[in-house]
TILUM-764850 format. One record per residue (C-alpha): x, y, z; residue in one letter. Coordinates in steps of 0.02 Angstrom, whole numbers, m for minus. Layout:
+--------+--------+--------+------+
!     xx !     yy !     zz ! code !
+--------+--------+--------+------+
!      X !      Y !      Z !    A !
...
+--------+--------+--------+------+
END
This chain:
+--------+--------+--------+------+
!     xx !     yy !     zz ! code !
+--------+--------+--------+------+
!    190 !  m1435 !     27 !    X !
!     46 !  m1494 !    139 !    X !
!    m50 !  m1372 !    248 !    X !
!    m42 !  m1410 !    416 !    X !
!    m92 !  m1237 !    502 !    X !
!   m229 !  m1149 !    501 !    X !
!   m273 !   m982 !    514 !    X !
!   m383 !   m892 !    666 !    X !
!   m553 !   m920 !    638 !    X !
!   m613 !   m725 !    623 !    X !
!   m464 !   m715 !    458 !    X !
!   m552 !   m862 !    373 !    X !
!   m732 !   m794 !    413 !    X !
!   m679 !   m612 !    321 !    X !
!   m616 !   m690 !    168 !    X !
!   m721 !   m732 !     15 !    X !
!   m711 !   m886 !    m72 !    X !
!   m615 !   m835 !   m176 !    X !
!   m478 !   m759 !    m68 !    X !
!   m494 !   m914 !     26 !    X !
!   m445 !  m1026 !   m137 !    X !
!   m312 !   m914 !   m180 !    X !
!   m235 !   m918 !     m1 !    X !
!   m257 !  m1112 !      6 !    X !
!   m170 !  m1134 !   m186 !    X !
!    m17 !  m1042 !   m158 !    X !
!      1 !  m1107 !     25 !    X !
!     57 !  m1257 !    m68 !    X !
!    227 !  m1193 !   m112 !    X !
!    345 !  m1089 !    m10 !    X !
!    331 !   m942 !   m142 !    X !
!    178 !   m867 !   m223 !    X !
!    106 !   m713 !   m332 !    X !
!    m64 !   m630 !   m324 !    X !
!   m105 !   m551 !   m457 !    X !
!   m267 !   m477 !   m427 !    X !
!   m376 !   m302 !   m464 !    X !
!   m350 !   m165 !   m351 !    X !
!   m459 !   m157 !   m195 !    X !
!   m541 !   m352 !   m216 !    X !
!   m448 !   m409 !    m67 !    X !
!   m243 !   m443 !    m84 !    X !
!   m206 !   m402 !    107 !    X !
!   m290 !   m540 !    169 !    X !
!   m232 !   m665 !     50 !    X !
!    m61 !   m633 !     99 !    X !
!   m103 !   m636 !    301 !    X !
!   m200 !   m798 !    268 !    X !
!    m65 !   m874 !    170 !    X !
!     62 !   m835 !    289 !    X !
!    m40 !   m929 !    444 !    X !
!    m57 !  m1085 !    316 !    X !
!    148 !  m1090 !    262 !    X !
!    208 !  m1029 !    456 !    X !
!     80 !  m1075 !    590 !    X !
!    143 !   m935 !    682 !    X !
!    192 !   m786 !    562 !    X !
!    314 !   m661 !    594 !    X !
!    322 !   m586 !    401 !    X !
!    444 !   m456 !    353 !    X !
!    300 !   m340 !    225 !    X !
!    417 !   m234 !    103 !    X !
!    276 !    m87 !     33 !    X !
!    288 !     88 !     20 !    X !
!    307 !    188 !    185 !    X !
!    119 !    263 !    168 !    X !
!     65 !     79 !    166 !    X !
!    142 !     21 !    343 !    X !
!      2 !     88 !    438 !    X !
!   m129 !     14 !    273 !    X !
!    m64 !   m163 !    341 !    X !
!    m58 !   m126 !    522 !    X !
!   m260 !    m55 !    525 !    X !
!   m307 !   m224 !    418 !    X !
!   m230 !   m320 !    541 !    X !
!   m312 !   m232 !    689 !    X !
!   m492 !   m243 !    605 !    X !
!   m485 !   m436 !    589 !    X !
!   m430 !   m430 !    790 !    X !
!   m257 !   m493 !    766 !    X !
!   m142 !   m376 !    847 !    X !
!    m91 !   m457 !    991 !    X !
!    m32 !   m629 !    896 !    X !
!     16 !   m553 !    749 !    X !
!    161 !   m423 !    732 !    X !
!    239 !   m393 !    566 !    X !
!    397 !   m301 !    528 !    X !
!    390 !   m164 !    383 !    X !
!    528 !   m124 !    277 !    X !
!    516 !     17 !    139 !    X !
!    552 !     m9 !    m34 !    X !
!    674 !    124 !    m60 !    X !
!    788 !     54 !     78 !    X !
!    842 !   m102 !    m62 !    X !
!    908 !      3 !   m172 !    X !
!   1009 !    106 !    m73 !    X !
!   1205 !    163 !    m92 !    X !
!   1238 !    103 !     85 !    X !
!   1234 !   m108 !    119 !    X !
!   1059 !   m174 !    196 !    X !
!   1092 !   m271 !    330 !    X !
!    923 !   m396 !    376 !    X !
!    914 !   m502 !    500 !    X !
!    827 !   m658 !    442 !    X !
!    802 !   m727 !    621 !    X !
!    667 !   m601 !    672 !    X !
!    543 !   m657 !    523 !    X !
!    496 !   m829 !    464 !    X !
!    395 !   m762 !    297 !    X !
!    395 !   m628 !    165 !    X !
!    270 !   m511 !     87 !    X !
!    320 !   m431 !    m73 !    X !
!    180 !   m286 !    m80 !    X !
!    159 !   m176 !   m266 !    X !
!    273 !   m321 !   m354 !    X !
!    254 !   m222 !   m521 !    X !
!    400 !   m120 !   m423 !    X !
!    510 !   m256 !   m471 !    X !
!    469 !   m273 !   m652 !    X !
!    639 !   m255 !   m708 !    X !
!    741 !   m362 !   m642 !    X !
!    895 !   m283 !   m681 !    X !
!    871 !   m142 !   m552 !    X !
!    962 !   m153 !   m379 !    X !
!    788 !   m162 !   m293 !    X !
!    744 !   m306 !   m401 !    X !
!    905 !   m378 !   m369 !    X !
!    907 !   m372 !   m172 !    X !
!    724 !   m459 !   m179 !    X !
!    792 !   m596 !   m285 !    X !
!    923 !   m625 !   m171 !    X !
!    825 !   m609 !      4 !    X !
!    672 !   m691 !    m78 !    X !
!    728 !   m908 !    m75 !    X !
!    760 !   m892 !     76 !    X !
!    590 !   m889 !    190 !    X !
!    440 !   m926 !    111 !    X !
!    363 !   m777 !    m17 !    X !
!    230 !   m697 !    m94 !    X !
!    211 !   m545 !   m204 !    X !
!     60 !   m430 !   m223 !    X !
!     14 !   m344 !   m375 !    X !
!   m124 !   m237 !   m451 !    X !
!    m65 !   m279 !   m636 !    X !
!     m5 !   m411 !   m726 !    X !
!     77 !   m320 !   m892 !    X !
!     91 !   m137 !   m959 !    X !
!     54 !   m109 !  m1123 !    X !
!    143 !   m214 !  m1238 !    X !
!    300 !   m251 !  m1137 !    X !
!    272 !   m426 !  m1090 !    X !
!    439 !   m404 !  m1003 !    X !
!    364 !   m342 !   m832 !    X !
!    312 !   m536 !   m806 !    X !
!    451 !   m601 !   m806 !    X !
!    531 !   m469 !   m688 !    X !
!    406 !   m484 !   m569 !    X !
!    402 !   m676 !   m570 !    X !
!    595 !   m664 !   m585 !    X !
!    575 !   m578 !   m388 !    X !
!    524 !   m726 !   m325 !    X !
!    638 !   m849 !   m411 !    X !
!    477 !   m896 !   m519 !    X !
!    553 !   m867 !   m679 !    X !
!    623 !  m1054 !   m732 !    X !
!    452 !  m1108 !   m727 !    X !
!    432 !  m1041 !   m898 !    X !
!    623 !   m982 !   m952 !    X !
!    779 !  m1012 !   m930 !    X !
!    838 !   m855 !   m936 !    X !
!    790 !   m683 !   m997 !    X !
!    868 !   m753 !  m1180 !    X !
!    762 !   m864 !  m1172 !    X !
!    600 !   m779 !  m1134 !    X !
!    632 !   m681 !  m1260 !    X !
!    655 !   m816 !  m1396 !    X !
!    502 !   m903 !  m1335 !    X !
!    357 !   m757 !  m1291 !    X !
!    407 !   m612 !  m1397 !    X !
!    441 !   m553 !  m1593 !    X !
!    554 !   m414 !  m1614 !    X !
!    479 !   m279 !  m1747 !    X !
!    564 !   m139 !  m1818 !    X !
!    475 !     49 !  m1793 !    X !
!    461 !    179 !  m1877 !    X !
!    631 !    257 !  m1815 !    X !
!    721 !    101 !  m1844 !    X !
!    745 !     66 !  m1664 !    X !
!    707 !   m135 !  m1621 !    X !
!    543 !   m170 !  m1524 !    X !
!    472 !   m327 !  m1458 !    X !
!    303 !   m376 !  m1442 !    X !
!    203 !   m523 !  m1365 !    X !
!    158 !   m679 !  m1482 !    X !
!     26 !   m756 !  m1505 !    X !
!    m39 !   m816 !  m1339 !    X !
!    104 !   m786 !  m1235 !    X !
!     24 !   m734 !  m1082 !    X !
!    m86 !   m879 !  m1097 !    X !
!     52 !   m977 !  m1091 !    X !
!    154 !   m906 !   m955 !    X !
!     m9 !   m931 !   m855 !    X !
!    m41 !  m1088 !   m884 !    X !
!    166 !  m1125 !   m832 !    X !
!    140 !  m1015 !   m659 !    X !
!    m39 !  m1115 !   m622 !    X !
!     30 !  m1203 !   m458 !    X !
!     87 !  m1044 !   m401 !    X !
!    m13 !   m898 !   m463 !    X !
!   m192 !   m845 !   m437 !    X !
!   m242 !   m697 !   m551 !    X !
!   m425 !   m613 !   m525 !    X !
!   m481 !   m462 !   m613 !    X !
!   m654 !   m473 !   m638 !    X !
!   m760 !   m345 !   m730 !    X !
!   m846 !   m201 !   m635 !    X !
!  m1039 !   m240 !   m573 !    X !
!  m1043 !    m75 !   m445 !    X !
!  m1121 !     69 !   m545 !    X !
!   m988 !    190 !   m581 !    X !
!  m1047 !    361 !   m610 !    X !
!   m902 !    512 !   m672 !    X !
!   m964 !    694 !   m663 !    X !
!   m903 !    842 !   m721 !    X !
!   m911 !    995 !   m664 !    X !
!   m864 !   1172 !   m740 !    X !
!   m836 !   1329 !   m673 !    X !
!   m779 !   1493 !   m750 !    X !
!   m626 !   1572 !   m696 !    X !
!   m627 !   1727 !   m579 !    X !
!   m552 !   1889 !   m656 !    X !
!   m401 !   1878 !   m566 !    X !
!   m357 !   1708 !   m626 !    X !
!   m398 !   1735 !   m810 !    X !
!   m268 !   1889 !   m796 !    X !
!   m116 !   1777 !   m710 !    X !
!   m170 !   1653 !   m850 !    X !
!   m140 !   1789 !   m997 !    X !
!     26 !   1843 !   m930 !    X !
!     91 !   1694 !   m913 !    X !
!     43 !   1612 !  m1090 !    X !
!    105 !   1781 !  m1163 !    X !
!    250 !   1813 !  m1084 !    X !
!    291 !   1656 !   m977 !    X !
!    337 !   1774 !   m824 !    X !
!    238 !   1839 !   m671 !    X !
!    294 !   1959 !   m545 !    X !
!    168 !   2002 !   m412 !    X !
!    172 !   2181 !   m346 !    X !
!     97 !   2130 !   m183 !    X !
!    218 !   1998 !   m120 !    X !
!    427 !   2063 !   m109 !    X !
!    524 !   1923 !   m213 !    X !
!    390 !   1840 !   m296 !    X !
!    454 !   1802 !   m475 !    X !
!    407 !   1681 !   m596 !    X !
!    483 !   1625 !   m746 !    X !
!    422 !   1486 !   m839 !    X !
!    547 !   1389 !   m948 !    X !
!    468 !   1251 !  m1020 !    X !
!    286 !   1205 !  m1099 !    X !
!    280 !   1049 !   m961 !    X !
!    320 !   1200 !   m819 !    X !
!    173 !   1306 !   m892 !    X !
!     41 !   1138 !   m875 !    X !
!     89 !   1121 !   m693 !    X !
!     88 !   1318 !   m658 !    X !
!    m84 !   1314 !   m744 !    X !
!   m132 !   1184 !   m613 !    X !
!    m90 !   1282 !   m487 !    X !
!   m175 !   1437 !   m533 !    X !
!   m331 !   1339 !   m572 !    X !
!   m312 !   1267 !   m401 !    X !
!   m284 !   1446 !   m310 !    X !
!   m126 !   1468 !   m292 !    X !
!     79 !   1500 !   m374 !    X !
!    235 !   1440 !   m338 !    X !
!    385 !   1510 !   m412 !    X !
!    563 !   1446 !   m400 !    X !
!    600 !   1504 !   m240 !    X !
!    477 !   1433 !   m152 !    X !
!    364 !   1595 !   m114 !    X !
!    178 !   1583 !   m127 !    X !
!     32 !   1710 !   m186 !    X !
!   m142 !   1655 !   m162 !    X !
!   m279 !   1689 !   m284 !    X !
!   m468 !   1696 !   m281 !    X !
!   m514 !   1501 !   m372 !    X !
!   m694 !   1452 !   m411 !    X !
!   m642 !   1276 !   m426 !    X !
!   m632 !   1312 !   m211 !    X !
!   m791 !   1406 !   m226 !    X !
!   m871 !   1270 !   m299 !    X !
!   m805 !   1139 !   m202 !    X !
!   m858 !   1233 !    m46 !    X !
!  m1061 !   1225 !   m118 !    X !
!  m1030 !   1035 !   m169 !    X !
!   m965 !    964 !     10 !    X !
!  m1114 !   1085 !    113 !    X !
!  m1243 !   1001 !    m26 !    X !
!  m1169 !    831 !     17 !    X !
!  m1126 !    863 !    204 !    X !
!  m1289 !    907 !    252 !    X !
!  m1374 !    753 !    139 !    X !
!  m1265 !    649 !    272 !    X !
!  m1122 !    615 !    183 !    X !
!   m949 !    584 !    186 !    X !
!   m814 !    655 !     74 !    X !
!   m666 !    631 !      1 !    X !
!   m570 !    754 !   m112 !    X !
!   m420 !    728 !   m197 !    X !
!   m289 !    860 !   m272 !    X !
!   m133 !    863 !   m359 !    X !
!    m32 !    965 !   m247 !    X !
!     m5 !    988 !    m40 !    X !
!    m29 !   1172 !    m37 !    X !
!   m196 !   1153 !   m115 !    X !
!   m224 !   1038 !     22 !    X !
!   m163 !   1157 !    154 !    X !
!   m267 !   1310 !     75 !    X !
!   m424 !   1186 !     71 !    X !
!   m409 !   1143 !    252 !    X !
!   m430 !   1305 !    299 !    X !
!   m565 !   1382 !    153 !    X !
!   m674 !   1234 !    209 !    X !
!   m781 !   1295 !    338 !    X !
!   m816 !   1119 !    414 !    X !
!   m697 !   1002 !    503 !    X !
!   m561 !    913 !    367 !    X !
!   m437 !    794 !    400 !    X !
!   m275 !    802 !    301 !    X !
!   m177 !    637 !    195 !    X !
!    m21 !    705 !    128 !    X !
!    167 !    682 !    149 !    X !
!    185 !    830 !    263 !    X !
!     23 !    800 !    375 !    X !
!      0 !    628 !    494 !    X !
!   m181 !    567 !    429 !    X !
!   m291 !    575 !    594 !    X !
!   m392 !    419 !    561 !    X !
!   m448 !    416 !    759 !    X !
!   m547 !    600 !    693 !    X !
!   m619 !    518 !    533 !    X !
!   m679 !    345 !    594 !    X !
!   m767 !    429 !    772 !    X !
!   m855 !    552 !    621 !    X !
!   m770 !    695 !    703 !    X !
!   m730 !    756 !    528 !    X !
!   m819 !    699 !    378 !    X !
!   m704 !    766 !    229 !    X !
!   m553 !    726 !    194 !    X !
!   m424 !    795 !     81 !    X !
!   m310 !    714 !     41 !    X !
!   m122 !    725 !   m105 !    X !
!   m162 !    602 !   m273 !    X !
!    m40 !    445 !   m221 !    X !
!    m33 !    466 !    m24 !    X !
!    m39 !    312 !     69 !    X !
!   m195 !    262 !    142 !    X !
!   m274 !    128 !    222 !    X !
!   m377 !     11 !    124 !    X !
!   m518 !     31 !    248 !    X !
!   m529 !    211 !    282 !    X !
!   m632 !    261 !    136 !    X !
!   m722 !     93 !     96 !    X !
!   m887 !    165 !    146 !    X !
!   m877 !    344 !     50 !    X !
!   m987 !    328 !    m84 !    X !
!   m927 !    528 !   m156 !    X !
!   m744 !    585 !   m211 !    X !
!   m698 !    740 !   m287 !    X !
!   m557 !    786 !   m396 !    X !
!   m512 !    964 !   m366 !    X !
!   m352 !    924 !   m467 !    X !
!   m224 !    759 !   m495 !    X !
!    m68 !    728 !   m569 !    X !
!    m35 !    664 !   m734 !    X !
!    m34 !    463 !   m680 !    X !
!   m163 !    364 !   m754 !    X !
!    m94 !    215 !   m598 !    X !
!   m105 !    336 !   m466 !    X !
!   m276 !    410 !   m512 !    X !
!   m341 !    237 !   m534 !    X !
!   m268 !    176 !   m341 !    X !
!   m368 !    342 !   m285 !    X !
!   m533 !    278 !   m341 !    X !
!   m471 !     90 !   m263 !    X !
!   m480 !    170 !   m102 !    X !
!   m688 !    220 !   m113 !    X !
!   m732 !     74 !   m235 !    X !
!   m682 !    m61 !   m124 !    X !
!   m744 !   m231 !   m131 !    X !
!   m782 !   m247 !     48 !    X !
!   m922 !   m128 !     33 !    X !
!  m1088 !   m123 !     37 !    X !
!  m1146 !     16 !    m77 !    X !
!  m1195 !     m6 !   m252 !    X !
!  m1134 !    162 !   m330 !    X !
!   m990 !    276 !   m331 !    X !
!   m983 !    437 !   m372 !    X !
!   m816 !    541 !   m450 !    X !
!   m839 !    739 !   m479 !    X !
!   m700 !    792 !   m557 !    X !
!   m681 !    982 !   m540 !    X !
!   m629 !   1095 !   m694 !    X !
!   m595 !   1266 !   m726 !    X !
!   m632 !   1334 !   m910 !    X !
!   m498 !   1397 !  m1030 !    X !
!   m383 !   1303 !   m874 !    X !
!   m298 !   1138 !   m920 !    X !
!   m412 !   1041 !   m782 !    X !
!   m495 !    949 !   m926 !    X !
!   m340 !    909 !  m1050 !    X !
!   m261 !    806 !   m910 !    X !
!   m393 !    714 !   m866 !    X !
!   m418 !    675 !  m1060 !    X !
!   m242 !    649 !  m1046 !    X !
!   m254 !    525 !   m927 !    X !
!   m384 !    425 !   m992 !    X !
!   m288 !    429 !  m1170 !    X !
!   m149 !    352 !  m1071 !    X !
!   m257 !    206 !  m1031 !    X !
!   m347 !    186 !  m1197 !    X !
!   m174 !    192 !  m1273 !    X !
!   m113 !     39 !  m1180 !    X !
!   m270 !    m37 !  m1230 !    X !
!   m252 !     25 !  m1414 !    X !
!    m71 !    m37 !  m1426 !    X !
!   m103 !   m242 !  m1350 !    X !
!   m255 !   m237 !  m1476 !    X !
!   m129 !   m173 !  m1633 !    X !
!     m1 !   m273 !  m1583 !    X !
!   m110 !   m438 !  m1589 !    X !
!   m185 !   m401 !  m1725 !    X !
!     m4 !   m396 !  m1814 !    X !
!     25 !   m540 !  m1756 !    X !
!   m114 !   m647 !  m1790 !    X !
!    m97 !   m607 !  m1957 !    X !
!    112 !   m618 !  m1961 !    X !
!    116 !   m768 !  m1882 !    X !
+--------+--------+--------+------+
END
């Protein structure tokens, strides 16, 4: 396909030349995948492809609801709003019960946002993308290429876009060609990459792939930071490991039972954090020096003239934060509209904000400090919460991560827990092909 648009001046001028050769190779075809690091620039790869395929885009972006306004603001910035109007439709909508009805007369061009969403191509969401996918032109955005050893996400996610037959005729196929099947322990089947298969697969998707994950030159520094717990949390922490029930004579109602060893992680959490939940939905608050200590760290940082952007597992602790913070916050959560209007004037300078909330790329580009008062037990989502500080459009040269950590609380085991997750992936590619190297 020869390109015979071009995009708006200001678009080309904010891309790197990178970007720029990414957007140019896959403008070539009518269908594309960019498979590129978190936060090095996928947004405007897409936009820039879509002038080159279209002329005039009107794309139909299918994301995650929390990313519609993500696309909107990036569109905005480069000074495009007026020409340039896209049409958002949330991932959960494919693989609804009821029939999706699109109308392929109000968009000339397709952005598949987070394609690893569509890694198995046997799922109805997978399924509908397939089917609305050869019909305008197409390209899917990922932050990964495989997990762990199932080589199988590739060919879902190139499977999306009709990519597949490049490299295999069918799933059969793929599976005769890229993979050995091994035998564990348990006796259960497993397959595993051969020798060079992604190379391979690469090399076949060439003319209509760009993949970029470059190593990390920004100076990355983690920091930990203990606190003891106050009396009263130590005392909901005994009862609870002892007897896996709390009561609280203070509050009518409150009752809390604890049935499982996963329940008593998360309840943990949440006492660490400075607060319980039980089953009925009542709350009791509780004294936390994790919030004492984040309190010291943001006036220490505040007043050094910085910004701030702290990150917990749960929406009360967000809520509680808001108002134990005595300096203006701005909330990112499910339940709370994100005032970015507050946050870009400098109105407020912290921010707290729910581990895997939507946010715009560009909010937090420029916050060189983030603090983890708690996070959930997703090695992906902790690493997209990072993205949204260490972005490649910045300037600075370091970033900072506290991560906040009661003792005798669980705080540390799930961050160890999370980085295990990651090392594990890492362990089990290396295993694997060392197996086969000396198998085959």
């Amino acid at each position: 396909m020869r390109i015979d648009y071009q995009p708006p001046p200001q678009l080309l001028d904010s891309l790197s030349d990178k970007q720029r050769e990414a957007a140019v190779r896959l403008s070539k075809e009518n269908r594309g995948l960019v498979w590129w690091k978190v936060g090095e620039g996928k947004t405007r790869i897409a936009l820039c492809w879509a002038y080159y395929v279209t002329g005039k885009p009107r794309p139909l972006v299918i994301c995650s609801p929390g990313a519609f306004r993500q696309w909107q603001d990036e569109i905005d910035l480069l000074g495009l709003t007026r020409e340039l109007k896209p049409r958002f439709l949330s991932y959960g909508m494919l693989s609804r019960g009821k029939p999706l009805v699109i109308d392929f007369e109000k968009f000339n061009c397709l952005i598949i946002d987070e394609l690893w969403l569509y890694k198995n191509f046997q799922s109805k969401r997978s399924r509908m993308i397939y089917d609305i996918s050869h019909r305008v032109p197409a390209i899917g955005l990922s932050g990964s290429m495989v997990t762990a050893r199932n080589i199988e996400d590739l060919y879902g996610q190139a499977r999306a876009l009709r990519l597949d037959t490049l490299f295999a005729r069918n799933i059969t196929d793929f599976r005769r060609q890229f993979t050995i099947e091994w035998k564990n322990y348990a006796g259960f089947m497993e397959r595993y990459p051969t020798k060079k298969a992604v190379e391979q697969i690469q090399t076949a998707l060439q003319e209509v792939a760009h993949i970029y994950f470059p190593k990390e030159t920004r100076e990355i520094r983690d920091i930990t930071a203990n606190v003891d717990p106050t009396i009263e949390q130590a005392k909901i922490k005994h009862k609870l490991v002892s007897t896996y029930y709390y009561d609280n004579e203070t509050k009518d109602g409150f009752k809390l039972e604890v049935t499982s060893a996963a329940a008593m992680l998360v309840k943990l959490q949440q006492v660490s954090d400075g607060f319980l939940r039980d089953q009925e939905g009542n709350i009791v608050f509780i004294k936390s020096s994790k919030a004492i200590r984040l309190r010291e760290l943001c006036t220490e940082l505040l007043d050094a003239g910085e910004r701030i952007l702290v990150w917990v597992a749960f929406r009360e602790s967000a809520n509680q934060l808001r108002k134990a913070l005595p300096f203006p916050v701005v909330l990112l959560s499910g339940e709370h509209p994100f005032d970015y209007h507050a946050w870009r004037k400098g109105e407020a300078k912290v921010c707290v904000a729910t581990v895997g909330s939507g946010a715009s790329l560009n909010d937090f580009k420029d916050v060189r400090y983030a603090i983890f008062y708690s996070t959930r037990f997703s090695h992906l989502q902790v690493q997209q919460a990072k993205g949204r500080t260490n972005r490649k459009s910045s300037d600075l040269a370091c970033r900072y991560y506290y991560y906040l950590q009661t003792t005798g609380f669980p705080d540390r085991d799930v961050y160890e827990m999370i980085e295990q997750s990651r090392s594990s992936e890492e362990m089990v590619i290396s295993i694997t092909n060392r197996i086969l190297a000396n198998t085959l």
